[in-house]
PQR file of N, CA, C, O and H, with PARSE charges and radii, in Angstrom:
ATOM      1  N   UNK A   1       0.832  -1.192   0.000 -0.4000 1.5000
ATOM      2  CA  UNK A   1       0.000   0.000   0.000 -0.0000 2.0000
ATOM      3  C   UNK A   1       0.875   1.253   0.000  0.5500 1.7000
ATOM      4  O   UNK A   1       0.542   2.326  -0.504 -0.5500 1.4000
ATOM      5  N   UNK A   2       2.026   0.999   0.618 -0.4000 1.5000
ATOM      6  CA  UNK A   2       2.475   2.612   0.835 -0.0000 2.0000
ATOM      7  C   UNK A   2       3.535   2.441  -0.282  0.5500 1.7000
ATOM      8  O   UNK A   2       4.296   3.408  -0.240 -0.5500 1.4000
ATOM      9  H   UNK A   2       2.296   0.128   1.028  0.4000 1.0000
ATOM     10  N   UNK A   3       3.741   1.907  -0.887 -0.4000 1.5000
ATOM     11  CA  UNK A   3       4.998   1.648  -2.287 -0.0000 2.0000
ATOM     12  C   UNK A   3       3.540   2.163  -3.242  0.5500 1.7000
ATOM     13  O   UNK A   3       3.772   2.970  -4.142 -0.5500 1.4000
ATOM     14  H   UNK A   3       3.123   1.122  -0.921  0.4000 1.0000
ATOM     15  N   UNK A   4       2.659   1.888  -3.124 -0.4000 1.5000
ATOM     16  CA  UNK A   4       1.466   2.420  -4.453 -0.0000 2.0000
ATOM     17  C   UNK A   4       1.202   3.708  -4.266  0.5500 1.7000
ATOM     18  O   UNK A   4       1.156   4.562  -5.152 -0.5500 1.4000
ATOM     19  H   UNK A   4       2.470   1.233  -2.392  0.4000 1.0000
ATOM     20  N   UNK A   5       0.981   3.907  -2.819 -0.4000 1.5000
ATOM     21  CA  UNK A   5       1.274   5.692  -2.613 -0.0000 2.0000
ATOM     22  C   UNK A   5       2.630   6.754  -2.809  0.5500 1.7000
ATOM     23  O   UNK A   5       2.483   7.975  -2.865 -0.5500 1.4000
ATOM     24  H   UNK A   5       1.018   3.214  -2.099  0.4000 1.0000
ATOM     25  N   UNK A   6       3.636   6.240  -2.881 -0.4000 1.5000
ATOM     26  CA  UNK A   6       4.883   6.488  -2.896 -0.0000 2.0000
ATOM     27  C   UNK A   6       4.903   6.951  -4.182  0.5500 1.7000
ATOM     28  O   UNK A   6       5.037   8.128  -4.518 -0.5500 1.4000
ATOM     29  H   UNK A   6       3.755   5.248  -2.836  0.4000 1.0000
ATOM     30  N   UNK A   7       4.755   5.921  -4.955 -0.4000 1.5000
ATOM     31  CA  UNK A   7       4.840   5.937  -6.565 -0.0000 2.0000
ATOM     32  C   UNK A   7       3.774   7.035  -7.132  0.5500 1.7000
ATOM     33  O   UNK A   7       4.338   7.742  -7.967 -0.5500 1.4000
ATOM     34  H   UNK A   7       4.646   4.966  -4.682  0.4000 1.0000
ATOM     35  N   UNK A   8       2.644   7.335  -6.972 -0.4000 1.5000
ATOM     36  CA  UNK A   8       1.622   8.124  -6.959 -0.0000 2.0000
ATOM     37  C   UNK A   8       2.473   9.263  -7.006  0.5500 1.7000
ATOM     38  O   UNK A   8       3.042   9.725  -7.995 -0.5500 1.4000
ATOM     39  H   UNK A   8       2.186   6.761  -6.294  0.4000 1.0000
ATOM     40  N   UNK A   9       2.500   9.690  -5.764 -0.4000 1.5000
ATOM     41  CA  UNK A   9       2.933  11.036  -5.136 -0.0000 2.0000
ATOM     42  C   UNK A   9       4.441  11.123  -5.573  0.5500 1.7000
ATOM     43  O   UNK A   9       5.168  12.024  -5.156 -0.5500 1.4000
ATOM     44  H   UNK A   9       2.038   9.315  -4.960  0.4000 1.0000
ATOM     45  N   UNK A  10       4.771  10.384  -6.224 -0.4000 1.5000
ATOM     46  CA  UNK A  10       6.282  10.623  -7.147 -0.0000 2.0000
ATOM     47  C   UNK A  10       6.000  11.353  -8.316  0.5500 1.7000
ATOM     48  O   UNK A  10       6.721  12.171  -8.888 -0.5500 1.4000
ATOM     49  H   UNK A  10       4.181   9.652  -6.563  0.4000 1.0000
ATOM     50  N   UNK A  11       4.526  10.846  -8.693 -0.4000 1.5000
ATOM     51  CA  UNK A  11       4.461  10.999 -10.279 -0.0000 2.0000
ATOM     52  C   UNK A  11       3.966  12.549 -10.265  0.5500 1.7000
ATOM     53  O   UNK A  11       3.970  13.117 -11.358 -0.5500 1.4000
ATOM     54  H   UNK A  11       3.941  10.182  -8.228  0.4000 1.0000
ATOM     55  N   UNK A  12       3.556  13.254  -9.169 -0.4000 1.5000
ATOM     56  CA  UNK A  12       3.424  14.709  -9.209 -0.0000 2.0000
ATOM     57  C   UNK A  12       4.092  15.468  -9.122  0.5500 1.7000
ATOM     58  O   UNK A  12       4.918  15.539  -8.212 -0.5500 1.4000
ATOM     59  H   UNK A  12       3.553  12.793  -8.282  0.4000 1.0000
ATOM     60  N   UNK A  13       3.930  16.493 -10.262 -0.4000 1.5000
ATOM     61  CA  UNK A  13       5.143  17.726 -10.255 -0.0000 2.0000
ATOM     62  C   UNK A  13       4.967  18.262  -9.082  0.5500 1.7000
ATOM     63  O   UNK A  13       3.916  18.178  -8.445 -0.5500 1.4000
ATOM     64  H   UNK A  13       3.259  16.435 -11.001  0.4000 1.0000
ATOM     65  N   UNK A  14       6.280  19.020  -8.609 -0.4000 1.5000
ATOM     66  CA  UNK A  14       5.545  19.904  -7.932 -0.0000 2.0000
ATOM     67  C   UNK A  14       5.189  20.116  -6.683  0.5500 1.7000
ATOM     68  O   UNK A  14       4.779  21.143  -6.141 -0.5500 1.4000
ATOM     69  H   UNK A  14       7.133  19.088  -9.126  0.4000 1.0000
ATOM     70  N   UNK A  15       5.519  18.297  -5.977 -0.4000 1.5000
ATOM     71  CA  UNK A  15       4.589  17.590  -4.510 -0.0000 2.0000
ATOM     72  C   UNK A  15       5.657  18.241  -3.862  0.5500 1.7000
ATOM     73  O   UNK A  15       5.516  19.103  -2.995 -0.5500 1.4000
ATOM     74  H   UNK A  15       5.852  17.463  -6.417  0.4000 1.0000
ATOM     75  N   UNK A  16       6.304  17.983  -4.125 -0.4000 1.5000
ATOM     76  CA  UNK A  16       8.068  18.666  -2.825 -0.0000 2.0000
ATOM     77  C   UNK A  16       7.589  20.097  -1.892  0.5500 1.7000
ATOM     78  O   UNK A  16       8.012  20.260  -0.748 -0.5500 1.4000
ATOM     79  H   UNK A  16       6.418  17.282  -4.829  0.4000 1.0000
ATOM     80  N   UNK A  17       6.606  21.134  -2.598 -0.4000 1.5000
ATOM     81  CA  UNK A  17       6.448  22.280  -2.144 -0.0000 2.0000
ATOM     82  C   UNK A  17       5.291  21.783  -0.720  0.5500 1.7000
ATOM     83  O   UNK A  17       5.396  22.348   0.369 -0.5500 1.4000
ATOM     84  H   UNK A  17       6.262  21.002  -3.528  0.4000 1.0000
ATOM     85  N   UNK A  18       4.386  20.829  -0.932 -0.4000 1.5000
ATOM     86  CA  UNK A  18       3.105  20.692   0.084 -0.0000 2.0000
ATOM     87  C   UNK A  18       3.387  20.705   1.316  0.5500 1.7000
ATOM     88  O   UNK A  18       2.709  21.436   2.038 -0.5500 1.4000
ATOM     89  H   UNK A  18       4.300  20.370  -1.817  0.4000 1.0000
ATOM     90  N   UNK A  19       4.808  19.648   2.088 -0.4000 1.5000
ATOM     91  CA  UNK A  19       5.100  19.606   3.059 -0.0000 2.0000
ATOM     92  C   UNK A  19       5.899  20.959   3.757  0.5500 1.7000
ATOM     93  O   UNK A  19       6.074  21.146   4.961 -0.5500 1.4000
ATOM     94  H   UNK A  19       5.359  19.054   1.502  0.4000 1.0000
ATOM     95  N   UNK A  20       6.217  21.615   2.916 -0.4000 1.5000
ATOM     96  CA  UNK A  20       7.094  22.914   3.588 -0.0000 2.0000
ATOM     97  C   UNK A  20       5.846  23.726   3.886  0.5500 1.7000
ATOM     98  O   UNK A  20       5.480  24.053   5.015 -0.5500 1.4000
ATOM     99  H   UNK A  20       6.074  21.463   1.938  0.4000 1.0000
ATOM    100  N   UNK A  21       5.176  24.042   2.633 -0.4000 1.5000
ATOM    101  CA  UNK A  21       3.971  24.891   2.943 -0.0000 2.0000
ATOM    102  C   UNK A  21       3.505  24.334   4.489  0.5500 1.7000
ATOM    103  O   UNK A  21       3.912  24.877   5.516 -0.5500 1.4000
ATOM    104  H   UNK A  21       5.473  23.776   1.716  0.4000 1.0000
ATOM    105  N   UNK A  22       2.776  23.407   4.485 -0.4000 1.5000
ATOM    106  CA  UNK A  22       2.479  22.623   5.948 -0.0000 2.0000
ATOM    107  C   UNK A  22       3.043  23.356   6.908  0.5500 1.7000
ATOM    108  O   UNK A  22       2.556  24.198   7.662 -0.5500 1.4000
ATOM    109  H   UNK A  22       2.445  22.966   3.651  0.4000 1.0000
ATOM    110  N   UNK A  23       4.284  22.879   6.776 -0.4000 1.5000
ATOM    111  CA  UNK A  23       5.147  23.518   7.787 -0.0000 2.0000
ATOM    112  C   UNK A  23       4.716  25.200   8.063  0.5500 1.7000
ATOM    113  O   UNK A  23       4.386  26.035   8.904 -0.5500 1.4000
ATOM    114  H   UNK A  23       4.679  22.195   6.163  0.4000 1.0000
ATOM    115  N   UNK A  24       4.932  25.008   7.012 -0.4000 1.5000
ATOM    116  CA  UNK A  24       5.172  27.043   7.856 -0.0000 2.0000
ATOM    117  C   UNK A  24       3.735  27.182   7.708  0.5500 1.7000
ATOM    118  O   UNK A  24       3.515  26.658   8.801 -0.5500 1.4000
ATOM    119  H   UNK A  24       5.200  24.329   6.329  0.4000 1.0000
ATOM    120  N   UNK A  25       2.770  27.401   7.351 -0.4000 1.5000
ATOM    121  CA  UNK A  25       1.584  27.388   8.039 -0.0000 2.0000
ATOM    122  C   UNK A  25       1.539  26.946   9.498  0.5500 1.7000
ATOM    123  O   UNK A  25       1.351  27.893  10.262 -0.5500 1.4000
ATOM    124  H   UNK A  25       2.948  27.826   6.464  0.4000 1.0000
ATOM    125  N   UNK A  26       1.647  25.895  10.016 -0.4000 1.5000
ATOM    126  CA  UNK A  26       1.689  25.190  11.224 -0.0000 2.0000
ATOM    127  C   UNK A  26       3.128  26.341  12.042  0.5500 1.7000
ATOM    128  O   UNK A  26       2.743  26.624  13.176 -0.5500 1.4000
ATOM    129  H   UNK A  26       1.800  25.126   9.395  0.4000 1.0000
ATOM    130  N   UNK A  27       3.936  26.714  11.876 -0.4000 1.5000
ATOM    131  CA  UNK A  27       4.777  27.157  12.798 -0.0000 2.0000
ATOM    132  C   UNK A  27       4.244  28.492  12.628  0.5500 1.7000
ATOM    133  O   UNK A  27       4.006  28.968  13.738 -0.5500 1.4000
ATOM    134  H   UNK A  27       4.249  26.483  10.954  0.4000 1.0000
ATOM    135  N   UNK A  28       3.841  29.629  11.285 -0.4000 1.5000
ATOM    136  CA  UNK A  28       3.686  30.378  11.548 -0.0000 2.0000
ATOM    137  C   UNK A  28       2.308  30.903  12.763  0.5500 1.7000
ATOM    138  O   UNK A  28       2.375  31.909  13.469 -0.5500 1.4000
ATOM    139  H   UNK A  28       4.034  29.243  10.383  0.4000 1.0000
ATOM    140  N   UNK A  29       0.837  29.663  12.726 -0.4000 1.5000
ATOM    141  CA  UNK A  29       0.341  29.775  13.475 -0.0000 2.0000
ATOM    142  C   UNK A  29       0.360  29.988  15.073  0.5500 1.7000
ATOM    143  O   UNK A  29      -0.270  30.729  15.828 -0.5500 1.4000
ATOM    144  H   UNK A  29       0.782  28.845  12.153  0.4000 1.0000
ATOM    145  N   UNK A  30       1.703  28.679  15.317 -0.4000 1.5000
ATOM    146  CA  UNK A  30       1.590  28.461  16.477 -0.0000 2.0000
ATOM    147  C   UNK A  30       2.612  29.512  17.325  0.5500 1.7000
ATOM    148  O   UNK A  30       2.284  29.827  18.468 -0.5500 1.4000
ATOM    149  H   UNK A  30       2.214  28.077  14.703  0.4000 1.0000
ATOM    150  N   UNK A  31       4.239  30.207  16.554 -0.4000 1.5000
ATOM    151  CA  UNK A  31       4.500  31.267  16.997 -0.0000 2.0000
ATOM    152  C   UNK A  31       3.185  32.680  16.575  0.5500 1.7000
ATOM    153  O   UNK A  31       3.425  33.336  17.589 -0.5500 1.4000
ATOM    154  H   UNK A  31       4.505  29.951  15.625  0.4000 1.0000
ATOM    155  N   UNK A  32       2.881  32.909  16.377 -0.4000 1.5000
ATOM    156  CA  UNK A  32       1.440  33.641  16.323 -0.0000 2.0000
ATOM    157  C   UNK A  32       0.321  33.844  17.319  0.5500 1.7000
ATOM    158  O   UNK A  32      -0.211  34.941  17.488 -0.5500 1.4000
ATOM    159  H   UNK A  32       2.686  32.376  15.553  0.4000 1.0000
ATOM    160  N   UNK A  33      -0.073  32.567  18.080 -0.4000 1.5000
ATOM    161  CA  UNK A  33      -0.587  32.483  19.220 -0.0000 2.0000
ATOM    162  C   UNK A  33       0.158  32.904  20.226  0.5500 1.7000
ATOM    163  O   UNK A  33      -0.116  33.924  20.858 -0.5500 1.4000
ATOM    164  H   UNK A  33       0.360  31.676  17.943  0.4000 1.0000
ATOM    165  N   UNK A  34       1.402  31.988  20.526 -0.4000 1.5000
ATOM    166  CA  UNK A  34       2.549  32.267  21.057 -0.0000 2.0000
ATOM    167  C   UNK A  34       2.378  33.749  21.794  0.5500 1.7000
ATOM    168  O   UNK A  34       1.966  33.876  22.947 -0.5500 1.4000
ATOM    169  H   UNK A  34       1.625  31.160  20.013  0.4000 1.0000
ATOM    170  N   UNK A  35       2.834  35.029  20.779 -0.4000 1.5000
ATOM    171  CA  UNK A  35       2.980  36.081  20.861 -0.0000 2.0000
ATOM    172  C   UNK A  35       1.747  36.644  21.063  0.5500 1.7000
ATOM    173  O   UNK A  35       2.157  37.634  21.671 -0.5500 1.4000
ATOM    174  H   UNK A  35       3.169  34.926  19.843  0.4000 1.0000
ATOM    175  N   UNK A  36       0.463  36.805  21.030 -0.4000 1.5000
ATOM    176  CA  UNK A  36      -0.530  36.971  21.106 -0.0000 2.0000
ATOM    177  C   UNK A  36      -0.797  36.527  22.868  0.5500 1.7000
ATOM    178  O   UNK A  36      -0.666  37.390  23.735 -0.5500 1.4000
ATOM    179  H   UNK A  36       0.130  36.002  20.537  0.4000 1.0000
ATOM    180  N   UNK A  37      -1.133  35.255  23.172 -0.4000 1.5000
ATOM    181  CA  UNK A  37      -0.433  35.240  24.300 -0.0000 2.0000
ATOM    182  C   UNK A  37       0.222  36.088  25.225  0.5500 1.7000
ATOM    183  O   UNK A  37      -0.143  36.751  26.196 -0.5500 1.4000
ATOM    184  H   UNK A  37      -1.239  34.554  22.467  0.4000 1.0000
ATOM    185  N   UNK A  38       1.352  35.864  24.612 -0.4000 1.5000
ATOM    186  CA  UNK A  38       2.319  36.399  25.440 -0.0000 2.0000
ATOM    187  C   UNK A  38       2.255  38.202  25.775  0.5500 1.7000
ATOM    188  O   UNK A  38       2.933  38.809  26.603 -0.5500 1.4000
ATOM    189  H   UNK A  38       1.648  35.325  23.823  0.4000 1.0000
ATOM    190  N   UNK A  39       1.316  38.706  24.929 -0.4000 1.5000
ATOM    191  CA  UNK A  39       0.870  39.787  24.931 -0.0000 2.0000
ATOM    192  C   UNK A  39      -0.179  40.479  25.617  0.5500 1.7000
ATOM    193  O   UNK A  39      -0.485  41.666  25.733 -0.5500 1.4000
ATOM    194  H   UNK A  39       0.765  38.213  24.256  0.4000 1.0000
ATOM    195  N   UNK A  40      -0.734  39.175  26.122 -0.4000 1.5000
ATOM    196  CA  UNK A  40      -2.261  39.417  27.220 -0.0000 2.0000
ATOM    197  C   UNK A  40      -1.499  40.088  28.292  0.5500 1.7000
ATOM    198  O   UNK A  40      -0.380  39.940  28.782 -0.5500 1.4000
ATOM    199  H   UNK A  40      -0.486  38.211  26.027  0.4000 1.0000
ATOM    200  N   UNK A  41      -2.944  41.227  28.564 -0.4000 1.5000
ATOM    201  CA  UNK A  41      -2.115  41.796  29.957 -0.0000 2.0000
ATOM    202  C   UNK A  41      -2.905  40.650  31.078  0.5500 1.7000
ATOM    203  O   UNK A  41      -3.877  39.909  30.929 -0.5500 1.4000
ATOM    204  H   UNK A  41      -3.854  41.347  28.166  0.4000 1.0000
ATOM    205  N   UNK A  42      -2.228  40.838  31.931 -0.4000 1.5000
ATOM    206  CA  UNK A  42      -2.565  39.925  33.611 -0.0000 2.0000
ATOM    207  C   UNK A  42      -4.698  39.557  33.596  0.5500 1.7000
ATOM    208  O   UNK A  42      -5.380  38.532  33.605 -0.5500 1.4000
ATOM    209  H   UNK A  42      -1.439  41.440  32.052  0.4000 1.0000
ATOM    210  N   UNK A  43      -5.069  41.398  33.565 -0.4000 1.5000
ATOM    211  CA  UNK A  43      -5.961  41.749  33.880 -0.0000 2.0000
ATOM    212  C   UNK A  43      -6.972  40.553  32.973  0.5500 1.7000
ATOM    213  O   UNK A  43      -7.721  39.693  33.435 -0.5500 1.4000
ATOM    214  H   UNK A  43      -4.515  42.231  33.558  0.4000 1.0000
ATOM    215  N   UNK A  44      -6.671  40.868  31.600 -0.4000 1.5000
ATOM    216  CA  UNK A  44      -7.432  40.287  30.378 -0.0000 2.0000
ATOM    217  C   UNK A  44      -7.105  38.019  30.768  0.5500 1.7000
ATOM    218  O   UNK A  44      -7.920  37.208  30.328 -0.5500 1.4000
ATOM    219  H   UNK A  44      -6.062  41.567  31.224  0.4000 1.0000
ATOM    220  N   UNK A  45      -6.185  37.687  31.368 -0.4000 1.5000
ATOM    221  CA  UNK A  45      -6.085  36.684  31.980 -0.0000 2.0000
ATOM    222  C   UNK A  45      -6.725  36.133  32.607  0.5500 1.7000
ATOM    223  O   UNK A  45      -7.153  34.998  32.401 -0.5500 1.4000
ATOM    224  H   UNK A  45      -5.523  38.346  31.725  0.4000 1.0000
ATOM    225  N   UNK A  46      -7.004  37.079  33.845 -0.4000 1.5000
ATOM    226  CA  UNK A  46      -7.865  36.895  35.012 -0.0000 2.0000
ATOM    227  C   UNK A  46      -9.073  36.883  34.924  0.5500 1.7000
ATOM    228  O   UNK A  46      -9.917  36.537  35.750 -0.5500 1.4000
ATOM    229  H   UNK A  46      -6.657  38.002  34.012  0.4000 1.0000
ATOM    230  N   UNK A  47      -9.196  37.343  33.704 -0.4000 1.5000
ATOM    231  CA  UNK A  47     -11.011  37.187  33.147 -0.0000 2.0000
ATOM    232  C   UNK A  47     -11.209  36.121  32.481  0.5500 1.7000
ATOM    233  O   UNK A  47     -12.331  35.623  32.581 -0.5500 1.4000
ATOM    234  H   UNK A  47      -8.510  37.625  33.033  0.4000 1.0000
ATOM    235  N   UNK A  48     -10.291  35.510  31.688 -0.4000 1.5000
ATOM    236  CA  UNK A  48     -10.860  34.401  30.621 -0.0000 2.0000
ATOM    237  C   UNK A  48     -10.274  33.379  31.979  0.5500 1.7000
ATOM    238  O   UNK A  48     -11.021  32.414  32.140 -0.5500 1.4000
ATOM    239  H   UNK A  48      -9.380  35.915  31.607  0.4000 1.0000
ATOM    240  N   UNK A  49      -9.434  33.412  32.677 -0.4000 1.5000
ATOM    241  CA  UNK A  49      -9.350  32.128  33.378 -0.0000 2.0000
ATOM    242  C   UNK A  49     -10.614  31.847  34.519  0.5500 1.7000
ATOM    243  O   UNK A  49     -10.505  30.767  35.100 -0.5500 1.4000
ATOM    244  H   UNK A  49      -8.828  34.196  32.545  0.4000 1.0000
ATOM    245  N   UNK A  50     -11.959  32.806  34.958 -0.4000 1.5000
ATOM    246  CA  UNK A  50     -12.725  32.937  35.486 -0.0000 2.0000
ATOM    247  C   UNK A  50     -13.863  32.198  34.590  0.5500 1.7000
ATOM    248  O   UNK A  50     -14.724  31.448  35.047 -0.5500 1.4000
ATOM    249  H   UNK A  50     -12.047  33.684  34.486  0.4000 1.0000
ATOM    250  N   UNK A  51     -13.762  32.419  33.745 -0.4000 1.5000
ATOM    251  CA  UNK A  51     -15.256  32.112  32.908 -0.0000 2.0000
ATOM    252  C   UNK A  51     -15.582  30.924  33.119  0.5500 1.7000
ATOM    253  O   UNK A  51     -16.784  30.806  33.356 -0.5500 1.4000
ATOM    254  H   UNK A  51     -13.062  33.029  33.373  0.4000 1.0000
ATOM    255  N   UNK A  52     -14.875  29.781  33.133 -0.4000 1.5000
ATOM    256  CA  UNK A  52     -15.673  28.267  33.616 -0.0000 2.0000
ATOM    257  C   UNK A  52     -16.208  28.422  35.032  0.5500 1.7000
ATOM    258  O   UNK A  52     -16.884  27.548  35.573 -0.5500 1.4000
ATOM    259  H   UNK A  52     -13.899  29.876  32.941  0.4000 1.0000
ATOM    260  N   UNK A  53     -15.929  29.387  35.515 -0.4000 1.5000
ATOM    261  CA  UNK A  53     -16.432  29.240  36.906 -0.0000 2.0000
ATOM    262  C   UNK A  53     -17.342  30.181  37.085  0.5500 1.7000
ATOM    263  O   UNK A  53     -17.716  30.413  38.234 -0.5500 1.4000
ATOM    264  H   UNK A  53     -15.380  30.097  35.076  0.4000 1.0000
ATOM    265  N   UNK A  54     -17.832  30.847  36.086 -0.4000 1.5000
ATOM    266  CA  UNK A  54     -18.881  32.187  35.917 -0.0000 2.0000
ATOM    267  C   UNK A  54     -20.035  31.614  35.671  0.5500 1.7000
ATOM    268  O   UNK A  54     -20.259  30.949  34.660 -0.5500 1.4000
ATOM    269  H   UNK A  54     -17.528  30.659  35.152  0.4000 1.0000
ATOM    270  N   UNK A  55     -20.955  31.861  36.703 -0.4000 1.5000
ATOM    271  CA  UNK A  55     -22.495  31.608  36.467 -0.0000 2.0000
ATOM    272  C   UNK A  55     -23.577  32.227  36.158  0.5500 1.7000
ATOM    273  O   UNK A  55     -24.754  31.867  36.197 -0.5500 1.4000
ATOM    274  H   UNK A  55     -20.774  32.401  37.524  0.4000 1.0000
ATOM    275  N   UNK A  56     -23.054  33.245  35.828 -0.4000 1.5000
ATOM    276  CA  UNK A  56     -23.773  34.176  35.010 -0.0000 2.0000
ATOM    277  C   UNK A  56     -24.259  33.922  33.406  0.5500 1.7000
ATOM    278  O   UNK A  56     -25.269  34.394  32.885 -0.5500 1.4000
ATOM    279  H   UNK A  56     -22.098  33.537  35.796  0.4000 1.0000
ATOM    280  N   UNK A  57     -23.131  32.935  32.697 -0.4000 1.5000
ATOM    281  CA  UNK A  57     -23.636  32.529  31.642 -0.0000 2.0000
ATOM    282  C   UNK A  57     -24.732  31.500  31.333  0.5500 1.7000
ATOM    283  O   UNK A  57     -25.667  31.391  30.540 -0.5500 1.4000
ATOM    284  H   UNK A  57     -22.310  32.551  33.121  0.4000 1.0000
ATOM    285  N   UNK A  58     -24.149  30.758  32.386 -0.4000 1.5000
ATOM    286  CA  UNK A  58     -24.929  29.700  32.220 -0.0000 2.0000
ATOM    287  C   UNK A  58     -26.575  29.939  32.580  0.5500 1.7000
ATOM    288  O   UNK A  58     -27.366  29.134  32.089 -0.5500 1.4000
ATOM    289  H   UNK A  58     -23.389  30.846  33.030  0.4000 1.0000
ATOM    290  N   UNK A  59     -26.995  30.826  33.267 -0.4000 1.5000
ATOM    291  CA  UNK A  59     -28.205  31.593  33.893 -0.0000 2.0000
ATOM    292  C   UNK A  59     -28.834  32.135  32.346  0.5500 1.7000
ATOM    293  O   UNK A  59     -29.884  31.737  31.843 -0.5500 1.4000
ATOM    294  H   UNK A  59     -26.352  31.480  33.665  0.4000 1.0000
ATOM    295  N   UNK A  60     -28.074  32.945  31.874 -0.4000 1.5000
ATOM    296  CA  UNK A  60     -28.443  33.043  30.071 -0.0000 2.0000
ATOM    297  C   UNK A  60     -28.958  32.141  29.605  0.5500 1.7000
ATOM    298  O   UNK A  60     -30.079  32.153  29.096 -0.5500 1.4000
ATOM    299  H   UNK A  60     -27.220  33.268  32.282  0.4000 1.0000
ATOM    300  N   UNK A  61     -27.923  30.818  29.740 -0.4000 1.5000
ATOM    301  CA  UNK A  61     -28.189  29.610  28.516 -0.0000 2.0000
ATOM    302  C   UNK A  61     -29.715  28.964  28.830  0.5500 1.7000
ATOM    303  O   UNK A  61     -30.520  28.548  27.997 -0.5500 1.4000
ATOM    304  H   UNK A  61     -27.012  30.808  30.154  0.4000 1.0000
ATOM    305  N   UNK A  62     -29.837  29.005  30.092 -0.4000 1.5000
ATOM    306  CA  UNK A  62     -31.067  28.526  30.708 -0.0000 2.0000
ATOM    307  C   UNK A  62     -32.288  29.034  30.384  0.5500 1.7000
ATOM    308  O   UNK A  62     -33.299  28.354  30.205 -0.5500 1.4000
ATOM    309  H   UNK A  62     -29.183  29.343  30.769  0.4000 1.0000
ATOM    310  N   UNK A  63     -32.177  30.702  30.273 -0.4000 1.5000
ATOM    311  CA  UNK A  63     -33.776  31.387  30.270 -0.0000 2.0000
ATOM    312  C   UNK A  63     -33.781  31.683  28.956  0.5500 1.7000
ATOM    313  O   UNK A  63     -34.766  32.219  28.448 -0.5500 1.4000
ATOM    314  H   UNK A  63     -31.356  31.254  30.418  0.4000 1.0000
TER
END
């Protein structure tokens, strides 16, 4: 099975570029968050780390 895929994906021009693309998609995302992140102030923290424990929403979801 993977010698029939091999051969396949040989026979395309061109295939060499897919996995880099991958790549840097995938790294540019994840340094992206990263910094984004790393950019939250404290304050903006202390709020999203509250929300599972906020019952105020769930009082919404209800009525």
């Amino acid at each position: 099975m993977l010698k029939f895929i091999k051969h396949t994906m040989e026979t395309i021009v061109g295939v060499e570029i897919f996995p880099i693309i991958s790549f840097l998609i995938f790294f540019i995302f994840f340094v992206g968050l990263f910094v984004w992140v790393a950019k939250m102030q404290k304050s903006e923290i202390a709020e999203v780390a509250q929300l599972p424990l906020d019952d105020e929403g769930e009082e919404n979801l209800i009525n």
